[in-house]
N, CA, C, O and CB atoms as a CASP TS submission, in Angstrom:
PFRMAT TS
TARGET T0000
AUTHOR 0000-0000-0000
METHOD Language model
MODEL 1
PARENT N/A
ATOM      1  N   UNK     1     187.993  62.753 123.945  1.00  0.00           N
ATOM      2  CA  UNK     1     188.485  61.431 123.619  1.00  0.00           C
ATOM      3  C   UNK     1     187.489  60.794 122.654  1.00  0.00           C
ATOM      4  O   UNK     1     186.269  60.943 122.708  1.00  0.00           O
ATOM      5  CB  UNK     1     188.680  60.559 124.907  1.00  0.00           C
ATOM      6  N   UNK     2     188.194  60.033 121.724  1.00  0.00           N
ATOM      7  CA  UNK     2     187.503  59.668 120.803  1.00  0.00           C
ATOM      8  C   UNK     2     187.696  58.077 120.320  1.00  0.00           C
ATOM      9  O   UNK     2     188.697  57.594 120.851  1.00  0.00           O
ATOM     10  CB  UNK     2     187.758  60.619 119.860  1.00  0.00           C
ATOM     11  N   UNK     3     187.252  57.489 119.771  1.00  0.00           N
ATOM     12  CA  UNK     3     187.279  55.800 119.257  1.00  0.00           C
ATOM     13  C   UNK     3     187.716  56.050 118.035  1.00  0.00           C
ATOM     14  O   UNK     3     188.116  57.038 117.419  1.00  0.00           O
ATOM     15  CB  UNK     3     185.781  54.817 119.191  1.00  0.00           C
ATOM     16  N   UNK     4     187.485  54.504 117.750  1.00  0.00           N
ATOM     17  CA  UNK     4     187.607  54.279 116.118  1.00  0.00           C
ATOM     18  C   UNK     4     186.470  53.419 115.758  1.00  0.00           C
ATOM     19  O   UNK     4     185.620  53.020 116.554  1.00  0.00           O
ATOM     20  CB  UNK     4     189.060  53.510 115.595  1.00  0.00           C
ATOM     21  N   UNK     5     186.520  53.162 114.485  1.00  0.00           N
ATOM     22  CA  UNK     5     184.979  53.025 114.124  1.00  0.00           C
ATOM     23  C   UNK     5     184.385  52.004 114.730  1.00  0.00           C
ATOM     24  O   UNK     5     183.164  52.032 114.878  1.00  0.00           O
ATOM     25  CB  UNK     5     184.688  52.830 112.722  1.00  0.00           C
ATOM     26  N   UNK     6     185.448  50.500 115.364  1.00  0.00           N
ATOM     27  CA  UNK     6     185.375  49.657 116.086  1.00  0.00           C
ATOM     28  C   UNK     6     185.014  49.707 117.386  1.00  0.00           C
ATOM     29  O   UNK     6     184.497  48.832 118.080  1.00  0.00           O
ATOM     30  CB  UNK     6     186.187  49.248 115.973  1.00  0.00           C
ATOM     31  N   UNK     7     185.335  50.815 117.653  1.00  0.00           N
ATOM     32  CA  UNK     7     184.708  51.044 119.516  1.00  0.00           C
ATOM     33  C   UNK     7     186.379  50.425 120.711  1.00  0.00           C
ATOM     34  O   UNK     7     186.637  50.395 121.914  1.00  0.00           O
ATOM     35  CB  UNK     7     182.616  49.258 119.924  1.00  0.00           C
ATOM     36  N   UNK     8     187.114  50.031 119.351  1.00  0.00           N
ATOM     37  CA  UNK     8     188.251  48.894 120.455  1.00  0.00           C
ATOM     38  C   UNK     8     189.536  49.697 120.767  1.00  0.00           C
ATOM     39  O   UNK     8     190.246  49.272 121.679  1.00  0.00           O
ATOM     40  CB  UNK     8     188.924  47.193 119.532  1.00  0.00           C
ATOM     41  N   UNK     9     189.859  50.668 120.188  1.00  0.00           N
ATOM     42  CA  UNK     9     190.970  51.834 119.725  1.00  0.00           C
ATOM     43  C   UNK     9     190.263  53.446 120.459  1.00  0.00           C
ATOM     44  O   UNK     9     189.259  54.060 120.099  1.00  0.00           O
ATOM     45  CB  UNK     9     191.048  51.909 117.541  1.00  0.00           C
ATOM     46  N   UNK    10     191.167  53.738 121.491  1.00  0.00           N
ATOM     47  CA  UNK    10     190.796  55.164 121.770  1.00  0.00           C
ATOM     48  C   UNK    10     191.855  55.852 122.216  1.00  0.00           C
ATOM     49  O   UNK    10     192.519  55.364 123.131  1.00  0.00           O
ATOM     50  CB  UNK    10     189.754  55.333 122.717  1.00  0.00           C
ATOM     51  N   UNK    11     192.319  57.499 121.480  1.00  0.00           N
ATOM     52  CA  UNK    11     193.506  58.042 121.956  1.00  0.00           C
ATOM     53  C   UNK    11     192.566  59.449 123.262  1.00  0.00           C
ATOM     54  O   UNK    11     191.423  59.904 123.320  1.00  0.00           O
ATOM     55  CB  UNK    11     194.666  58.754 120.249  1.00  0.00           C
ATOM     56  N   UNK    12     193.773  59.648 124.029  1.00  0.00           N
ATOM     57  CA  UNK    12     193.547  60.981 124.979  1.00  0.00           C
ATOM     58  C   UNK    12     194.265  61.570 125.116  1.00  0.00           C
ATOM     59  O   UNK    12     195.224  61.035 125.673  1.00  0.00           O
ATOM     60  CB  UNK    12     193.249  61.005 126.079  1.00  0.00           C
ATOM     61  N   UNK    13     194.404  62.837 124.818  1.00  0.00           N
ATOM     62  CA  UNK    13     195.609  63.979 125.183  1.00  0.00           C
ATOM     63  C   UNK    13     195.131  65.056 126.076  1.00  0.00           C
ATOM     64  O   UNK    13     194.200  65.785 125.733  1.00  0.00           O
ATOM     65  CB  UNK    13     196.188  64.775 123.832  1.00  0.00           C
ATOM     66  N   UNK    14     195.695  65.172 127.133  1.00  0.00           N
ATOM     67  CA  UNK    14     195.694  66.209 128.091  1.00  0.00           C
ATOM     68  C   UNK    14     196.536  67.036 128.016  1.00  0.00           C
ATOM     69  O   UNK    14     197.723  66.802 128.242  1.00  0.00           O
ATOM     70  CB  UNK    14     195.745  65.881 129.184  1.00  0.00           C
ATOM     71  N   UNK    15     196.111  68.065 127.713  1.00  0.00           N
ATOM     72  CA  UNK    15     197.602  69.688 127.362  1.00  0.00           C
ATOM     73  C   UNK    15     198.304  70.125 127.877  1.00  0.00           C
ATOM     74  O   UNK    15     199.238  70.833 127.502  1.00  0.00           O
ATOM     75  CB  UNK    15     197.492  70.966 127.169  1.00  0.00           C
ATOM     76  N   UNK    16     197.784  69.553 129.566  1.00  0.00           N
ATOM     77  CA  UNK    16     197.736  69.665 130.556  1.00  0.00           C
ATOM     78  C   UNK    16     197.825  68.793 131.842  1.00  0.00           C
ATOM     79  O   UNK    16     197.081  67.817 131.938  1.00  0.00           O
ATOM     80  CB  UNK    16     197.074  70.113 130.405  1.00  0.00           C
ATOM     81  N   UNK    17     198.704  69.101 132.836  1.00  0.00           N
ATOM     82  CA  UNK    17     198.059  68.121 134.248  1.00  0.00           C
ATOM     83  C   UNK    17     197.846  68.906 135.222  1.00  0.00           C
ATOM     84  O   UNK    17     198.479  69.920 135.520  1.00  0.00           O
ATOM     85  CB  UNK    17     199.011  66.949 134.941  1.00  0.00           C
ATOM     86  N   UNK    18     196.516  68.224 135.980  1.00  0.00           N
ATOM     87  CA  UNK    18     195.887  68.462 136.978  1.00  0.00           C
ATOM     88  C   UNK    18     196.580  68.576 138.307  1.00  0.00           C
ATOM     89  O   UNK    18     195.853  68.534 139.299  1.00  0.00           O
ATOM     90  CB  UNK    18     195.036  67.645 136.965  1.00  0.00           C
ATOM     91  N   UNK    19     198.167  68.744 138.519  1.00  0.00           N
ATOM     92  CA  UNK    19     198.517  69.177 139.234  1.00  0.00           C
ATOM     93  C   UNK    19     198.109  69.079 141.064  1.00  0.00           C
ATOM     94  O   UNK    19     198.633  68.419 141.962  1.00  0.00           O
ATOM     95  CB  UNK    19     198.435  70.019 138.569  1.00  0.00           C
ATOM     96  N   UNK    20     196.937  70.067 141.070  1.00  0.00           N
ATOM     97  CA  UNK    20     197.131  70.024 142.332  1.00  0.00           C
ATOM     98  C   UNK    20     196.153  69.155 142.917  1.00  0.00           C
ATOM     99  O   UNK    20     195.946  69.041 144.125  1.00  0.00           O
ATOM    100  CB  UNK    20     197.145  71.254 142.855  1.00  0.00           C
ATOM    101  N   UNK    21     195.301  68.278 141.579  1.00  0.00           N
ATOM    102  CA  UNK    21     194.501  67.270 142.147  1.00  0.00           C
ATOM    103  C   UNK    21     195.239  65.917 142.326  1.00  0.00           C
ATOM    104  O   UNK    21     194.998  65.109 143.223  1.00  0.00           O
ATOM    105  CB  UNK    21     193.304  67.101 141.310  1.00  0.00           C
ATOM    106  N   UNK    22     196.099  65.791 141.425  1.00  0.00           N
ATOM    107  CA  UNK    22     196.901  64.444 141.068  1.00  0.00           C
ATOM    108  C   UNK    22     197.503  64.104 142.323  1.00  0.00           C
ATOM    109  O   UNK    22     197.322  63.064 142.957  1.00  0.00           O
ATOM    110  CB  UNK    22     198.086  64.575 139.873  1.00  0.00           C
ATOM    111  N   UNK    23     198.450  65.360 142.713  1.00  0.00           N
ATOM    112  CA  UNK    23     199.293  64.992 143.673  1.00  0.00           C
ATOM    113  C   UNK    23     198.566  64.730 144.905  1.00  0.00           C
ATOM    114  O   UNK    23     199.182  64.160 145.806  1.00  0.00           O
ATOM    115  CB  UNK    23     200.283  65.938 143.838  1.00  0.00           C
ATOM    116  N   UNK    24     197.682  64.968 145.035  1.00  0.00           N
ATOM    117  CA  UNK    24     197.197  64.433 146.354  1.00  0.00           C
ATOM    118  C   UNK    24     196.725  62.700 146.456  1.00  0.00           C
ATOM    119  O   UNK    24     196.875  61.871 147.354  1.00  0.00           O
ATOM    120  CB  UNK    24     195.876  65.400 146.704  1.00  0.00           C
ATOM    121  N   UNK    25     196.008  62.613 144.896  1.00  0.00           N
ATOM    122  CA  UNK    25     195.795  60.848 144.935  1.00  0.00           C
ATOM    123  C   UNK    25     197.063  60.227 145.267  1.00  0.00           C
ATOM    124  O   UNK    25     197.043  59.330 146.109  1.00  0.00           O
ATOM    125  CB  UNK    25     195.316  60.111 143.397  1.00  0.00           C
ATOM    126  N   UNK    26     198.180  60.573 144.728  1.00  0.00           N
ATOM    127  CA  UNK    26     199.378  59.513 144.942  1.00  0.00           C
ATOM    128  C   UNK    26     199.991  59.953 146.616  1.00  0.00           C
ATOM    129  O   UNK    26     200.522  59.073 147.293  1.00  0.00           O
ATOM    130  CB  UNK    26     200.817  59.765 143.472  1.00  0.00           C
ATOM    131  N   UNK    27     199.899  60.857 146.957  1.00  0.00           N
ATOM    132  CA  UNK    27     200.257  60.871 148.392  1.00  0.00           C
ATOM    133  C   UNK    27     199.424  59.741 148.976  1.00  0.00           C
ATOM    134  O   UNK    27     199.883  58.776 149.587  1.00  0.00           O
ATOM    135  CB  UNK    27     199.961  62.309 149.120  1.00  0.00           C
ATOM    136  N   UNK    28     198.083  59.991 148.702  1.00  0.00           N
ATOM    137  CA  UNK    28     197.203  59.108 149.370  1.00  0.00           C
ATOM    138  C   UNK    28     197.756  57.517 149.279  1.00  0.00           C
ATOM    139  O   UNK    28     198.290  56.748 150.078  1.00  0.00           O
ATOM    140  CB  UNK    28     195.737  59.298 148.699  1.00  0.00           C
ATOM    141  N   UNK    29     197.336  57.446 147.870  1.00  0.00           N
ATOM    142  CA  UNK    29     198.378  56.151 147.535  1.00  0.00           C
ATOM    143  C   UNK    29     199.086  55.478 148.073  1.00  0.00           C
ATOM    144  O   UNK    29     198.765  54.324 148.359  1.00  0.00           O
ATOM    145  CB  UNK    29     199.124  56.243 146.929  1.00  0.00           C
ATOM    146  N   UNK    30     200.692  56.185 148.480  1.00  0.00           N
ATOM    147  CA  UNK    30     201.734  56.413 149.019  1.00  0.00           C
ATOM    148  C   UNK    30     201.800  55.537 150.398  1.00  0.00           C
ATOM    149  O   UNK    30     202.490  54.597 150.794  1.00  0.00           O
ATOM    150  CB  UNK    30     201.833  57.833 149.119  1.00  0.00           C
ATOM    151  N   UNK    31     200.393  56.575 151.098  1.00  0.00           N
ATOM    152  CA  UNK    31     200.258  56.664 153.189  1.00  0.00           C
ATOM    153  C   UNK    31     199.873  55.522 152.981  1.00  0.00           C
ATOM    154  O   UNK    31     200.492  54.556 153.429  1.00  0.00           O
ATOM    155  CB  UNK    31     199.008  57.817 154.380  1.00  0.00           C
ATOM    156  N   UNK    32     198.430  55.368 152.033  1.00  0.00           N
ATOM    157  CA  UNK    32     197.677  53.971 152.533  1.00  0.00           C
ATOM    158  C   UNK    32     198.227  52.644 151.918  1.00  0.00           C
ATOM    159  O   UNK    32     198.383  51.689 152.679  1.00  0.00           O
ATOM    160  CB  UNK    32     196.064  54.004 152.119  1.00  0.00           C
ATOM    161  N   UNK    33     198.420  52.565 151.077  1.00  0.00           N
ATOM    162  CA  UNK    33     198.316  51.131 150.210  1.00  0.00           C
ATOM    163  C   UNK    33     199.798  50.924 150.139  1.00  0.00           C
ATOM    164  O   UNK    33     200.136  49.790 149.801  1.00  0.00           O
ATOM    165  CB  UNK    33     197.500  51.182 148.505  1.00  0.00           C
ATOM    166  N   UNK    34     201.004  52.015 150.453  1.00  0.00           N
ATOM    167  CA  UNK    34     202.661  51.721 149.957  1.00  0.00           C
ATOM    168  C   UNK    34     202.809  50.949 148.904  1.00  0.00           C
ATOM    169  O   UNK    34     203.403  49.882 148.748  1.00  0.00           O
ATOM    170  CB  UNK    34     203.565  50.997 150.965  1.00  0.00           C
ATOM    171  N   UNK    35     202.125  51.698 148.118  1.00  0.00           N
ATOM    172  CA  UNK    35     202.178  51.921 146.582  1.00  0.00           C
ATOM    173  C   UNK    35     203.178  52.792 145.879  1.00  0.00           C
ATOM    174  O   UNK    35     202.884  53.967 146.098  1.00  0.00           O
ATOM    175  CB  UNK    35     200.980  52.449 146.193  1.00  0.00           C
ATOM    176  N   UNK    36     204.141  52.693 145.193  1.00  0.00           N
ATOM    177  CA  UNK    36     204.747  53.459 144.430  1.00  0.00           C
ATOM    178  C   UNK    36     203.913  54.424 143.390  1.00  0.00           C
ATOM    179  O   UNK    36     202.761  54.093 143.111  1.00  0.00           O
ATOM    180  CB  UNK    36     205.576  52.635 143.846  1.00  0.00           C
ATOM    181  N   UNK    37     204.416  55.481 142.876  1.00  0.00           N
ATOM    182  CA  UNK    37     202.905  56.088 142.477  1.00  0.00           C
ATOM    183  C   UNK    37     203.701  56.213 140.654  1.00  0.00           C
ATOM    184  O   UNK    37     204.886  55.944 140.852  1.00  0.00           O
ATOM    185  CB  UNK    37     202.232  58.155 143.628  1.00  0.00           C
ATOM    186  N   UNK    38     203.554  56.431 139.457  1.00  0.00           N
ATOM    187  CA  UNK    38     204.469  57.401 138.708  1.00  0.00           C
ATOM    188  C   UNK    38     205.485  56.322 138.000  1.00  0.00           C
ATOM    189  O   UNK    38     206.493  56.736 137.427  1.00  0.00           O
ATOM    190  CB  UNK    38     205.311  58.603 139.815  1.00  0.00           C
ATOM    191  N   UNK    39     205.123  54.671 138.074  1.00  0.00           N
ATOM    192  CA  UNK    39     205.641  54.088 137.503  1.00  0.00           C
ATOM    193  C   UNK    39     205.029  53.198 136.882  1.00  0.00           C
ATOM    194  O   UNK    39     204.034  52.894 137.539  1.00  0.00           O
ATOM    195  CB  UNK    39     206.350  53.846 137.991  1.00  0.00           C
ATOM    196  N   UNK    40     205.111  52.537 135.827  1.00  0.00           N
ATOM    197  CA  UNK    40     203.811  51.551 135.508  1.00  0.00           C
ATOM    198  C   UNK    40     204.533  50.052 135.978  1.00  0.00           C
ATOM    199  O   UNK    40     205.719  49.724 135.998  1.00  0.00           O
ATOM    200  CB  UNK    40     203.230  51.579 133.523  1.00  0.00           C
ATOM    201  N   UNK    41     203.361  49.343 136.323  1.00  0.00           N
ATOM    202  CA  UNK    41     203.333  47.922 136.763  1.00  0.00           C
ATOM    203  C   UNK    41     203.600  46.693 135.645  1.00  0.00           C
ATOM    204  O   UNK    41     204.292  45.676 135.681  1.00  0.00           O
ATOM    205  CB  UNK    41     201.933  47.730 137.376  1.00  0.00           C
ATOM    206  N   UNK    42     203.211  46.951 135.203  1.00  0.00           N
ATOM    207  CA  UNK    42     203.055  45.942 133.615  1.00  0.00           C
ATOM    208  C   UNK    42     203.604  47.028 132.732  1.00  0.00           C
ATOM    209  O   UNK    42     203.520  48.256 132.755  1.00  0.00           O
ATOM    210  CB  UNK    42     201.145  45.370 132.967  1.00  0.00           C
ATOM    211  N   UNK    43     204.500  45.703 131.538  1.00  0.00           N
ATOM    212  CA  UNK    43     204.653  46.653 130.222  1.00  0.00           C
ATOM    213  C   UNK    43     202.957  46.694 129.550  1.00  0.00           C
ATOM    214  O   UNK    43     202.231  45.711 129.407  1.00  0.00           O
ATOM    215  CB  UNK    43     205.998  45.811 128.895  1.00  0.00           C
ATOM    216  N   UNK    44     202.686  47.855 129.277  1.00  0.00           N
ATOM    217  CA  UNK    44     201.970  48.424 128.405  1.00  0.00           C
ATOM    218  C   UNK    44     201.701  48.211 126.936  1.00  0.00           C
ATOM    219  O   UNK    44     200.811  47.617 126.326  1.00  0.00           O
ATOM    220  CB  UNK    44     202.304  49.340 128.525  1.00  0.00           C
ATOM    221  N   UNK    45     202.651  48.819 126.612  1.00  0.00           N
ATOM    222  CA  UNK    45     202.549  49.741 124.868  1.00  0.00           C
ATOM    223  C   UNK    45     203.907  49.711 124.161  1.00  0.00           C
ATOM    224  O   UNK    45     204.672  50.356 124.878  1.00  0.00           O
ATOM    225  CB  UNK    45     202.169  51.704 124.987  1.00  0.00           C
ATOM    226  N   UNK    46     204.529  49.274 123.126  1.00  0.00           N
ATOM    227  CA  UNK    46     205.147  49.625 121.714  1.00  0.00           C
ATOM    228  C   UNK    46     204.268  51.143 121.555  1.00  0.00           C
ATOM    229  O   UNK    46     203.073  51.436 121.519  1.00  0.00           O
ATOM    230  CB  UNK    46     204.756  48.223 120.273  1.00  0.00           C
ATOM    231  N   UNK    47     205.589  51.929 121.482  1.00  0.00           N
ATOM    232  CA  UNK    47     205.343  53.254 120.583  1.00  0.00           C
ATOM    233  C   UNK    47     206.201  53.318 119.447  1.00  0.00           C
ATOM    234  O   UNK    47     207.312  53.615 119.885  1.00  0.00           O
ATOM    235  CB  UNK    47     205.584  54.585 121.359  1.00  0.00           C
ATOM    236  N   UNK    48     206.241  53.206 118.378  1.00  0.00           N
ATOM    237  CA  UNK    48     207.005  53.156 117.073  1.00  0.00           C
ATOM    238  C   UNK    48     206.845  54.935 116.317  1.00  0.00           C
ATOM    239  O   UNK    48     205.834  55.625 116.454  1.00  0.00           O
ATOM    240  CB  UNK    48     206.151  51.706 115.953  1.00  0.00           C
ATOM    241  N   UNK    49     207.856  55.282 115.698  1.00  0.00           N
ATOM    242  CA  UNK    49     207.615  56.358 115.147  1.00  0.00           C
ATOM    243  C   UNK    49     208.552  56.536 113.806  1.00  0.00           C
ATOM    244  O   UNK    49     209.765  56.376 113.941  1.00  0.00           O
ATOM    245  CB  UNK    49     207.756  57.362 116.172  1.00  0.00           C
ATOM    246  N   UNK    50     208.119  56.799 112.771  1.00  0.00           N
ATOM    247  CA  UNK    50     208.894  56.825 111.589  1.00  0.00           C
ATOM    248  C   UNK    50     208.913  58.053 110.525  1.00  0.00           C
ATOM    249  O   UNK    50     207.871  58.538 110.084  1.00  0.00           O
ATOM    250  CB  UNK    50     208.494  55.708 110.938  1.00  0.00           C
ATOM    251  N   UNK    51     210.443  58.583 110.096  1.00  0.00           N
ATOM    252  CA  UNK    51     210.339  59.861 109.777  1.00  0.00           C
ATOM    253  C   UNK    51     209.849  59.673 108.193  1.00  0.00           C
ATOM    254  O   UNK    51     209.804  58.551 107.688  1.00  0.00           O
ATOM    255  CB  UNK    51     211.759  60.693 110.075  1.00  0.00           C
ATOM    256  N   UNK    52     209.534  60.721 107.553  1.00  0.00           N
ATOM    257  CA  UNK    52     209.230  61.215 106.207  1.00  0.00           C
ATOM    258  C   UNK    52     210.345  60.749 105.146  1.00  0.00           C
ATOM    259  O   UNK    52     210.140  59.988 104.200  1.00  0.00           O
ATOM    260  CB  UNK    52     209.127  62.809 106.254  1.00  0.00           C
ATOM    261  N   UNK    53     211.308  61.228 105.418  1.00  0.00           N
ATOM    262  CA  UNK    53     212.968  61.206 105.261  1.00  0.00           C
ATOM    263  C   UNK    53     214.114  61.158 105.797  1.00  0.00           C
ATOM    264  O   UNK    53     213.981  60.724 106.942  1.00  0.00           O
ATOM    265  CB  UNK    53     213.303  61.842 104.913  1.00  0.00           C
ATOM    266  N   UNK    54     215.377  61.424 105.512  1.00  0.00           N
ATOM    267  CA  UNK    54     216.523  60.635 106.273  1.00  0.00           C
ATOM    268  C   UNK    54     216.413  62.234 106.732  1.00  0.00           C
ATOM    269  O   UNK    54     216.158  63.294 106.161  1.00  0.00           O
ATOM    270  CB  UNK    54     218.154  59.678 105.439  1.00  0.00           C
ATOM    271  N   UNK    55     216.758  61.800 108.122  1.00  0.00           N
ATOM    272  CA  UNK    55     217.248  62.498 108.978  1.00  0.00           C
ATOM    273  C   UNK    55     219.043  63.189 108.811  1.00  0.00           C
ATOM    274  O   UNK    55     219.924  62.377 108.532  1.00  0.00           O
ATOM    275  CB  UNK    55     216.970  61.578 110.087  1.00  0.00           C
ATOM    276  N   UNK    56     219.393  64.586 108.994  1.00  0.00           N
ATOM    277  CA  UNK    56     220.715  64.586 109.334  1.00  0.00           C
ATOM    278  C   UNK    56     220.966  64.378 111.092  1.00  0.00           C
ATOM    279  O   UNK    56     220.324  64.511 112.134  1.00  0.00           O
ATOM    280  CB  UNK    56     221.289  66.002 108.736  1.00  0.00           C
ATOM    281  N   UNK    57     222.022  64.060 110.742  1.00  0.00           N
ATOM    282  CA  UNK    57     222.989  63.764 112.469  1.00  0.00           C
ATOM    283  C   UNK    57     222.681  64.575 113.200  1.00  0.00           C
ATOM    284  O   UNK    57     222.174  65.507 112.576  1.00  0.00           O
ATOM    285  CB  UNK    57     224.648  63.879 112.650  1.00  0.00           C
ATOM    286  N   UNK    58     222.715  64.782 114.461  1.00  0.00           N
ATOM    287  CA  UNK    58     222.754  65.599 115.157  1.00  0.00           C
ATOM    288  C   UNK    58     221.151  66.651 115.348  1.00  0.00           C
ATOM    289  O   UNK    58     221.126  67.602 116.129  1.00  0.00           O
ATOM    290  CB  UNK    58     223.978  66.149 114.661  1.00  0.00           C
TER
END
């Protein structure tokens, strides 16, 4: 993971999930706190994405 030159901007990509560690925090989650696990609470983020050129249909 990396910044930007500001220190205020940072992206993370995982290739991957941790699987058999994850699922155990949100069980935990789950028993103790009856927490929903796998949904976010607050809106977040705008993701915008824009092509090169026109797209065909389909």
């Amino acid at each position: 993971m990396g910044t930007d030159n500001s220190g205020c901007y940072a992206a993370m990509s995982r290739p991957n999930h941790l699987i058999g560690l994850e699922l155990g925090v949100s069980i935990t989650s789950i028993a103790v706190h009856s927490e929903p696990t796998g949904q976010p609470r607050t809106f977040a983020v705008d993701v915008v994405a824009m092509a090169k050129r026109d797209l065909r249909a389909g």
